[in-house]
C-alpha positions in Angstrom: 94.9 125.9 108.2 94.0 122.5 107.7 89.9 122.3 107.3 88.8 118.6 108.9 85.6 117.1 108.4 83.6 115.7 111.5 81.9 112.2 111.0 78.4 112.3 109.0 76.0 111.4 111.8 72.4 112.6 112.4 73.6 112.7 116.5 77.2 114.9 115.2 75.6 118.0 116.4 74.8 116.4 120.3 78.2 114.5 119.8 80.0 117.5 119.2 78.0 119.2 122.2 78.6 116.9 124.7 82.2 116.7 123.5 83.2 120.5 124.8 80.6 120.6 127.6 77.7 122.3 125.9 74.8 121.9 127.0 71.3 123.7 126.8 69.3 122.5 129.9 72.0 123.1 132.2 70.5 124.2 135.6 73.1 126.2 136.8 71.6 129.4 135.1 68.0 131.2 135.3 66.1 131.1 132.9 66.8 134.1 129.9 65.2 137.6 131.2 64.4 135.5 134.8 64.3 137.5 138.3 64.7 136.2 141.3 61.1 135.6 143.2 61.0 138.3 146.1 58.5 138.3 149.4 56.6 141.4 149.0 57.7 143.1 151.7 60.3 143.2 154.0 61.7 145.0 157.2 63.6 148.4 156.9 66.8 146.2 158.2 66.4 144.0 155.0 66.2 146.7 153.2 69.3 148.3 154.8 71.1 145.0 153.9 70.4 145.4 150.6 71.2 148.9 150.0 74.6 147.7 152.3 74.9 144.6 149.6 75.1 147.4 146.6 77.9 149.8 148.2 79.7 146.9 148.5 79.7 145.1 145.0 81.5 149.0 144.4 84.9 148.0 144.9 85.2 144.9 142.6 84.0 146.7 139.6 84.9 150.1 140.0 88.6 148.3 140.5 88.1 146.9 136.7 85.7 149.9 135.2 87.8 149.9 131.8 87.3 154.5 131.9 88.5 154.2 135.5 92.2 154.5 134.8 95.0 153.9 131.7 95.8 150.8 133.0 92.3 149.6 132.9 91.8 150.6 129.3 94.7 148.0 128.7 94.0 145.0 131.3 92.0 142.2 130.6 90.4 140.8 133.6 89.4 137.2 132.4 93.4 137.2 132.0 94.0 137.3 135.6 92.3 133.7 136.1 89.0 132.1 137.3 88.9 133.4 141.2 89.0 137.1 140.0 86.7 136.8 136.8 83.7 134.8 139.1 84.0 137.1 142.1 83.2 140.4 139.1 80.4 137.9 137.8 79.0 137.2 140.7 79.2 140.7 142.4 77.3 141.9 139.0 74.8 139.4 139.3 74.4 139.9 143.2 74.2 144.2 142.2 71.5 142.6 139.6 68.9 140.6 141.8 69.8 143.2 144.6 68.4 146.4 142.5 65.6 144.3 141.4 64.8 143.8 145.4 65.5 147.5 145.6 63.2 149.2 143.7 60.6 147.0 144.6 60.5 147.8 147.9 61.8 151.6 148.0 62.3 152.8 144.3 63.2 156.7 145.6 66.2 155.1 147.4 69.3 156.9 146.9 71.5 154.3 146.4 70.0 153.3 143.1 72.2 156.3 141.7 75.1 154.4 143.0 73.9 151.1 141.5 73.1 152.4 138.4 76.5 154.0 138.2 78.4 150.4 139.0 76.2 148.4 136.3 77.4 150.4 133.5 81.0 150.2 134.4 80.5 146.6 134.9 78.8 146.0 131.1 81.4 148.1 129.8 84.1 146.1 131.1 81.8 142.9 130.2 81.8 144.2 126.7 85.2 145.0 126.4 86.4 141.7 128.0 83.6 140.0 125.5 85.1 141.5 122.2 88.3 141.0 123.3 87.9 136.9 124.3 86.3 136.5 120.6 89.2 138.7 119.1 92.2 137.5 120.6 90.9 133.6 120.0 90.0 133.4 116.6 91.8 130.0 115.9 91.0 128.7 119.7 87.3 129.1 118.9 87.0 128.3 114.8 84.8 126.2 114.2 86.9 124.7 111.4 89.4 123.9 114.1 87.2 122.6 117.2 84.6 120.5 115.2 87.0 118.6 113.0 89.0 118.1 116.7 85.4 117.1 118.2 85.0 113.8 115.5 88.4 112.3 117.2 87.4 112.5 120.4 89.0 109.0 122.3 88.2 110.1 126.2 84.8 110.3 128.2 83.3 113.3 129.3 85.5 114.7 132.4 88.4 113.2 131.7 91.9 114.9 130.0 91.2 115.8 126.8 94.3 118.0 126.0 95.4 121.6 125.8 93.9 122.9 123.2 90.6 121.2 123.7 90.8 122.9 127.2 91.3 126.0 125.9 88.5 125.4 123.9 86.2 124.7 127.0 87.5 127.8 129.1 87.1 130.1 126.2 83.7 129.2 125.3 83.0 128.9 129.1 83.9 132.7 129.7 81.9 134.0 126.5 78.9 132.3 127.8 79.1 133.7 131.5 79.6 137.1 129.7 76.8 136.6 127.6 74.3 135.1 130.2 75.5 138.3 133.1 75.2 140.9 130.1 71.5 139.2 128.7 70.3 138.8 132.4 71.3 142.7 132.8 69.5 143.6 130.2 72.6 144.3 127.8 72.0 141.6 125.4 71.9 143.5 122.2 75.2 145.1 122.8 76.5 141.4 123.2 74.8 140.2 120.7 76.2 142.9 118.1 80.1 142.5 119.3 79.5 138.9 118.4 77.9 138.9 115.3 80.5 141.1 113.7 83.7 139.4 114.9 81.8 136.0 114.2 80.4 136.5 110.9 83.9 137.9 110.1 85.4 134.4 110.6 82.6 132.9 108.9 83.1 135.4 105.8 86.5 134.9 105.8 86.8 131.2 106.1 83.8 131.2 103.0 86.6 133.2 100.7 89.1 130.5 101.4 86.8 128.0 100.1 86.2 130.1 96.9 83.0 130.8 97.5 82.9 134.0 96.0 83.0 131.9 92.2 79.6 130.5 93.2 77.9 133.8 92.2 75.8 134.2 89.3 77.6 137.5 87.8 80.8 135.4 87.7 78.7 132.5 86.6 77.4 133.9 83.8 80.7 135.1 81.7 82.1 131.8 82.5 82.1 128.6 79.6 81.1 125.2 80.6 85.1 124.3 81.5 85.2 127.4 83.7 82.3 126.0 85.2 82.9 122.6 85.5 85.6 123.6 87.5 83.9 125.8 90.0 81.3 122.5 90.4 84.0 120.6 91.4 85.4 123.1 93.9 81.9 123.5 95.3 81.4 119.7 95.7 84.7 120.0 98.3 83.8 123.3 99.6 79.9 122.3 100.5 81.3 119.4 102.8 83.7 121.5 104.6 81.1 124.5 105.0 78.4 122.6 106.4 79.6 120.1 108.6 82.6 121.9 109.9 82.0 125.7 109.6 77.8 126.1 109.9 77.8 122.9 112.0 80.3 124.5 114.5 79.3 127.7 114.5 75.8 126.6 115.3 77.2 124.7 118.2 79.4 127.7 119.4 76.7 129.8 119.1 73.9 127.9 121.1 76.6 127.4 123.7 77.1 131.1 124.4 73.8 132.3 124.0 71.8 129.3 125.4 70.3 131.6 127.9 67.6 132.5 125.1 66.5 130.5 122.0 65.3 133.8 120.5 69.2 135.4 120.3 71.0 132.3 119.4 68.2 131.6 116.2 69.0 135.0 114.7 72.1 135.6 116.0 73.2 132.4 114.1 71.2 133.5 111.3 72.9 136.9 110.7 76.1 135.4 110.5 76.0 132.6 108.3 72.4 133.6 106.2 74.4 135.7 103.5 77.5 133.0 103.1 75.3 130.3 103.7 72.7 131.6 100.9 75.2 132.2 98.0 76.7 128.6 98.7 73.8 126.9 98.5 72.3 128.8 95.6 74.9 127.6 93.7 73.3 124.6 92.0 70.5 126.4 91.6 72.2 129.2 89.2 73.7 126.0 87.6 70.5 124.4 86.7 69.8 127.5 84.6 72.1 126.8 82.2 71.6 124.7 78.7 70.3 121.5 78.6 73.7 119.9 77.7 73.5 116.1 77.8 77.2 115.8 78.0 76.8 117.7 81.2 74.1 115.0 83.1 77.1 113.5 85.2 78.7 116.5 86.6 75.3 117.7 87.2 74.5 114.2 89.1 77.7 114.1 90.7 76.5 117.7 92.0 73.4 116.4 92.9 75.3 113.6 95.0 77.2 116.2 97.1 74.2 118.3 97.5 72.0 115.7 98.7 74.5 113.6 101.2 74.6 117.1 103.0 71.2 118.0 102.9 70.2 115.9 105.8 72.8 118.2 108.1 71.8 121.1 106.9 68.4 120.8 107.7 69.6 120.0 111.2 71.8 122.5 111.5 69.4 125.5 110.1 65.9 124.0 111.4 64.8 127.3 113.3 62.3 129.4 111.8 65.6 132.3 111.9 67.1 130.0 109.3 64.1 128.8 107.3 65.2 130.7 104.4 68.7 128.8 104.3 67.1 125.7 104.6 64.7 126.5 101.9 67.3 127.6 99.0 69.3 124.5 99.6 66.2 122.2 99.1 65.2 124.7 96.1 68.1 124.2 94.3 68.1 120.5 94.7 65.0 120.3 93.0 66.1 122.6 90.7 69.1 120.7 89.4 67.0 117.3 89.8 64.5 118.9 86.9 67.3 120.0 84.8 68.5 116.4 84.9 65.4 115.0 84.0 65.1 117.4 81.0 68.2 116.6 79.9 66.9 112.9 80.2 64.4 113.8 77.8 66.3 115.9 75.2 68.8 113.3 75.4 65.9 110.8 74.2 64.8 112.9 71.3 68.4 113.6 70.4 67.9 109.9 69.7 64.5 110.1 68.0 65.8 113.4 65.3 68.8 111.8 64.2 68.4 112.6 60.9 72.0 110.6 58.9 71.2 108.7 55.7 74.5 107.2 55.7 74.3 103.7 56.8 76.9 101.7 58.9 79.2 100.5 56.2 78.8 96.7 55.8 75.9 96.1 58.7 77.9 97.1 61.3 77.7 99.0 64.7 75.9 102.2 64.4 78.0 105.3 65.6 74.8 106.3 67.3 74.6 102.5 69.1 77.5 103.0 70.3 77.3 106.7 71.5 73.6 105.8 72.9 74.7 103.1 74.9 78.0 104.4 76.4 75.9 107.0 77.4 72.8 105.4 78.7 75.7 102.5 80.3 77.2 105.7 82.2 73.8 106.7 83.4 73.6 102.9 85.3 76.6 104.2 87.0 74.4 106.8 88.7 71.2 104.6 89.6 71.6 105.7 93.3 70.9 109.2 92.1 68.6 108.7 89.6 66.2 106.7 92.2 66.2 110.2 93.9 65.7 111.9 91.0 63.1 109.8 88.4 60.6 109.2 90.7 60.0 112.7 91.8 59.3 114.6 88.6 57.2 114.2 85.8 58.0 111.2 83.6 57.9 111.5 79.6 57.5 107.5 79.5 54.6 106.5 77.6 51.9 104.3 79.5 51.9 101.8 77.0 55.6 101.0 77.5 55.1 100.4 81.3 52.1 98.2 80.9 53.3 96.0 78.0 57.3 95.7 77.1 58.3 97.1 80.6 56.1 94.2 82.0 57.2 91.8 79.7 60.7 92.6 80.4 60.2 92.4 84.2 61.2 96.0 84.8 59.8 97.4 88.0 61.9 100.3 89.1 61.4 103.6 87.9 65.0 103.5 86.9 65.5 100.7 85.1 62.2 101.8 83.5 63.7 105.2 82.2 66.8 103.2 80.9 64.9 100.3 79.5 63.0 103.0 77.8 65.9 105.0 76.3 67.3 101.1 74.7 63.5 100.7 73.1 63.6 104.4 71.7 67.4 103.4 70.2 66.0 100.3 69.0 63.3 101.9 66.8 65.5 104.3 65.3 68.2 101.4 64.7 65.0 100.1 62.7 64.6 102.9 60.7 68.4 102.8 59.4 68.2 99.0 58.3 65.7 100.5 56.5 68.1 102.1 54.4 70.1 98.9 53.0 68.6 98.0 49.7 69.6 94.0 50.6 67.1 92.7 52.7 69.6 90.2 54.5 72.3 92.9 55.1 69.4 95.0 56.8 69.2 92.0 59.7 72.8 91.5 59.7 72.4 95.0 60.4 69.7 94.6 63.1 72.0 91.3 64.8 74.6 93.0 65.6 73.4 96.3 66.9 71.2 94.4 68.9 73.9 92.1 70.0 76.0 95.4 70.6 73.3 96.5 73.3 73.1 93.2 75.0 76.8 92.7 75.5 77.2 96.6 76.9 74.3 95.7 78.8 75.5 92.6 80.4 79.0 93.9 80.5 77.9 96.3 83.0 75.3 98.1 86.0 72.8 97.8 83.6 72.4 94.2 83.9 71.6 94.6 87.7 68.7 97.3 86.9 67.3 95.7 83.4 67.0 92.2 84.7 67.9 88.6 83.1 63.9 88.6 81.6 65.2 92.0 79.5 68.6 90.4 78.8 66.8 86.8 77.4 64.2 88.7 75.8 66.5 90.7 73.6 69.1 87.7 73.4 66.0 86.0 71.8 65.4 88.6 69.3 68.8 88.7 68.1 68.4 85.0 67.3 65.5 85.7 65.0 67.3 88.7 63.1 70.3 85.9 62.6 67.9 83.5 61.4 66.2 86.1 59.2 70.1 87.3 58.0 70.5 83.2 57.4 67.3 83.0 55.3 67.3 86.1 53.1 70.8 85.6 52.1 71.4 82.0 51.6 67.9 81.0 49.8 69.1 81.5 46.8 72.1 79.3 47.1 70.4 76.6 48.8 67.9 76.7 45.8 70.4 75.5 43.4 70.7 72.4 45.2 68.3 69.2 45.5 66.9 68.5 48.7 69.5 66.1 50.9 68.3 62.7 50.0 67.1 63.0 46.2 67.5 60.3 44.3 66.7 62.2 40.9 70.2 63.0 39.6 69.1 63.9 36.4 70.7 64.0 32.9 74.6 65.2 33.0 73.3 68.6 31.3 70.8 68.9 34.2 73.8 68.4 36.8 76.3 70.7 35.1 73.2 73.5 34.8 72.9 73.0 38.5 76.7 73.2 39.7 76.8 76.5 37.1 73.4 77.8 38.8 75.3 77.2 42.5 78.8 78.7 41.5 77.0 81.9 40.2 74.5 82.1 43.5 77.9 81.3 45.7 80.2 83.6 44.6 77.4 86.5 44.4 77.1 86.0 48.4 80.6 85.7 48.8 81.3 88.7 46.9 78.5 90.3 49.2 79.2 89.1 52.7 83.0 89.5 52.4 82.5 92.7 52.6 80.0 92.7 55.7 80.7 92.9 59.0 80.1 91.1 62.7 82.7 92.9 64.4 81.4 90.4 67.5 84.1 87.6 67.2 81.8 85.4 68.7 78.5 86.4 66.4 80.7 86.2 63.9 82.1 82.3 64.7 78.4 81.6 65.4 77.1 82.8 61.9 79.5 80.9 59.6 79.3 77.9 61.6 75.4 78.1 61.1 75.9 78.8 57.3 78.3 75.7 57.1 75.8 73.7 58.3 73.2 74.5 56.6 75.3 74.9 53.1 78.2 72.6 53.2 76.2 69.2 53.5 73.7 69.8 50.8 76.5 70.2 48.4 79.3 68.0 49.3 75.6 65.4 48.8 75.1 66.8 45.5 78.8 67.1 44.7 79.3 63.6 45.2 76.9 62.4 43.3 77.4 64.7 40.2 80.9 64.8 40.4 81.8 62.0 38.1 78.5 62.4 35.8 80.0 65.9 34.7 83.5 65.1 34.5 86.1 67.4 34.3 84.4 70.1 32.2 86.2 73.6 33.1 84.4 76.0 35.1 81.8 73.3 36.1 83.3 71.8 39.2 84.9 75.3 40.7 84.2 74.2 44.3 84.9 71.6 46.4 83.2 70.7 49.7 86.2 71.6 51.4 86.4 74.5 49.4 83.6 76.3 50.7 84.4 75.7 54.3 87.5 77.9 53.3 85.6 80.4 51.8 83.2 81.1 54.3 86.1 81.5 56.6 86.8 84.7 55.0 83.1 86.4 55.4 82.2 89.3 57.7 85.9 90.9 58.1 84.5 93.9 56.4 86.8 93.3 52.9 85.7 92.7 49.3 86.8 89.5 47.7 90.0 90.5 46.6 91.3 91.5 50.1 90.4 87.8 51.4 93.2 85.0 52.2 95.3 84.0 50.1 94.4 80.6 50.0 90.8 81.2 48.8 91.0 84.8 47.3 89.9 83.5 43.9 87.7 81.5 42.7 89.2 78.4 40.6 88.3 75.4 39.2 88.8 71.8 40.5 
């Protein structure tokens, strides 16, 4: 059997109601346990009419007393259509209000023995007719079936709605005028108890098909994270079908039947669905238990999702005090998993702060632990909707001083963005403490450039842009800018220093001018040597930093090359660059190569 899902509404438990005719404030019944307001007295021909009113209801249910005869023990009255069923109803309910009247007025009356004698053959053929209806209609009357048929509804209330929807109706319809004759009698608890153990047998059995017996903790615990992982998942489709087909129309069948008192249908409906119910929605719960994985935060949110877009229903569907407990354990485990989420938040944060690896990135590049950082906290953007249910409700691990100075300054407000903000800053001080571990000053901001650049591209490349903010994103592009400059600084002063200020006129002696073009070779192939090696794996960084260098470097010398160039003459090993020279040579830095892997054009140095 296909299991449907009715539409997620707040009103799907009236819509479904009104749908098949159910309805609670009906006034074509007394009220549960009700009898019939009776003069005090009356005259003995009243009486006689009464007593007359009880021999005759005899013929009508003796004719279906199921002990009567074989052919009673096998005969189904409510098979034998709606004229025959409502004349037994209504002579049981006439013998009813008729005894009451009785013994009222003459309690020794002998025909009481009579009446006593035709109410129990009628409640046994109730009975029997009442386990036999549920029985014999297990699919007419699944909830599975009639709620998921309910959410397509297309025609008004009293119009044709189909066979099987019509079954539907006259099924239910019979159970309930059973159940309200047999409560009104006084023979409730037998009704209650043939319908609690054919119903929570459906409810049972229709739980199994959806697995549920893998959401247990003694299967949970032998189980490795893949075995689990593959239960959530089963869960996550199993919850949706369980509440708002399965609990939701149970409920709704059940309210319908026994809507003569509140009383039965609360713990009726309790009884059968409390033990299924329980072990489904303990389920994340038993989860939450286990270890604070971070690889596991977003199955655990994804569980979190599911749990929480079925929460509003369920606290509809189980809002008596009968079903408090049901209720309570989904909500408990909710929480539950929402404070394993945020622990795994925080170990995933001092993951960050313990890693211990000397080993730096090889030529300034991306850290392994930028780029595993900010997949991960990137992944956790993905989830904001969840997290904005879960953050704000539990204890937060961010210190004060980040809210009320870089959070401000960044122009973070929500609590989520402020937990992911966070996380960045905590990867940014550690990312400080491995530049620390270059022994060149410059290829520690080189280092510190492109990480940083790193985080702002993943952040602008995805959610995270939307929760930091363009203040975080300028901010941090600014920063970059001043490790660059920094990079710039530390490892082209030297060079620069070998050459005169643009616009000297102090040339010098030839000697002085050969010193200084020796003094710049040695400086320019050092950083050449160097920063062939590093690396911007940013193509755009990368364009960005030689074009900067060229600028700065390039000018100066191609001044000071021209006005040298002759003094010196052709000396070898004096002139080994030309302006247009270097412009080639820079072209080969930050590739991540030594000097000997470089083009072939510029590869080695050579003299002009």
């Amino acid at each position: 059997m296909i299991l449907s899902e009715p539409p997620k509404s707040s009103n799907k438990l009236m819509h479904i109601k009104g749908f098949f005719g159910f309805s609670h404030s009906s006034s074509s019944f007394p009220t549960s346990g009700r009898r019939t307001s009776l003069p005090s007295s009356y005259d003995p021909s009243q009486l006689a009419a009464m007593e007359e009113a009880i021999t005759n209801s005899e013929p009508i249910i003796m004719k279906w007393d199921p002990d009567s005869s074989e052919f009673n023990r096998i005969t189904f009255l409510f098979r034998h259509g709606r004229a025959e069923s409502d004349e037994f109803l209504n002579s049981v309910n006439e013998l009813r209000r008729t005894m009451d009247f009785v013994i009222s007025e003459n309690s020794t009356s002998n025909v009481l023995v009579l009446a006593q004698k035709l109410m129990q053959a009628a409640m046994r053929r109730l009975e029997k007719e009442f386990y036999q209806i549920l029985s014999e209609n297990r699919q007419n009357i699944d909830p599975e079936s009639f709620s998921g048929r309910s959410s397509d509804r297309s025609t008004a209330d009293g119009e044709s709605r189909g066979d099987s929807v019509g079954d539907v109706d006259r099924v239910s319809a019979d159970l309930k005028s059973i159940a309200d004759c047999m409560i009104d009698s006084g023979y409730g608890k037998e009704c209650v108890q043939i319908y609690k153990v054919i119903r929570k047998s459906i409810v049972d059995e229709t739980l199994y098909r959806l697995e549920t017996e893998k959401f247990k903790l003694s299967r949970i615990q032998r189980w490795n994270w893949d075995s689990v992982e593959h239960v959530i998942k089963i869960w996550m489709n199993s919850i949706k079908i369980a509440v708002n087909t399965l609990f939701l129309g149970e409920k709704i069948l059940c309210d319908h039947v026994f809507s003569r008192s509140e009383r039965i249908r609360e713990s009726c409906f309790s009884d059968i669905t409390k033990d299924g119910a329980i072990t489904l929605f303990r389920f994340p719960e038993l989860v939450a238990k286990g270890k604070k994985d971070s690889d596991k935060i977003f199955l655990l949110m994804e569980l979190y999702e599911a749990s929480y877009e079925v929460l509003p229903e369920i606290e509809v569907i189980f809002d008596s005090v009968s079903t408090s407990a049901i209720k309570t354990q989904a909500q408990t485990s909710m929480v539950k998993l929402a404070d394993l989420i945020r622990d795994i938040l925080y170990e995933f944060e001092l993951t960050i702060q313990k890693y211990s690896s000397k080993t730096p990135a090889p030529g300034g590049g991306i850290h392994p632990l930028t780029r595993s950082a900010m997949n991960y906290i990137s992944s956790l953007g993905d989830y904001s909707g969840t997290l904005s249910d879960i953050i704000p409700s539990g204890k937060s691990h961010i210190p004060a001083s980040y809210m009320e100075t870089n959070a401000v300054d960044d122009g973070i407000s929500s609590p989520v963005a402020a937990q992911l903000g966070w996380l960045i800053l905590v990867l940014l001080c550690k990312l400080d403490t491995k530049a620390a571990l270059y022994k060149d000053v410059s290829l520690s901001y080189l280092f510190l450039a492109n990480n940083l650049n790193f985080i702002v591209k993943t952040v602008t490349a995805t959610n995270l842009r939307s929760l930091l903010g363009g203040e975080w994103e300028a901010n941090h592009t600014s920063k970059m800018k001043v490790y660059t400059a920094n990079y710039e600084a530390t490892a082209w002063n030297r060079v620069m220093s070998c050459l005169p200020e643009r616009g000297s006129t102090e040339v010098g002696s030839p000697e002085t001018a050969k010193e200084g073009f020796r003094k710049f070779n040695a400086a320019f192939e050092e950083a050449y040597r160097k920063q062939t090696s590093w690396r911007v794996e940013d193509g755009k960084l990368r364009d960005e930093l030689k074009m900067c260098i060229a600028r700065k470097v390039v000018p100066r010398y191609r001044e000071f090359y021209e006005g040298c160039a002759e003094m010196v003459g052709v000396e070898r090993g004096v002139l080994r660059f030309s302006p247009h020279d270097l412009g080639n040579y820079l072209s080969d830095l930050f590739h991540g190569v030594s000097s000997s892997g470089s083009s072939s054009s510029s590869s080695s140095f050579h003299s002009v």
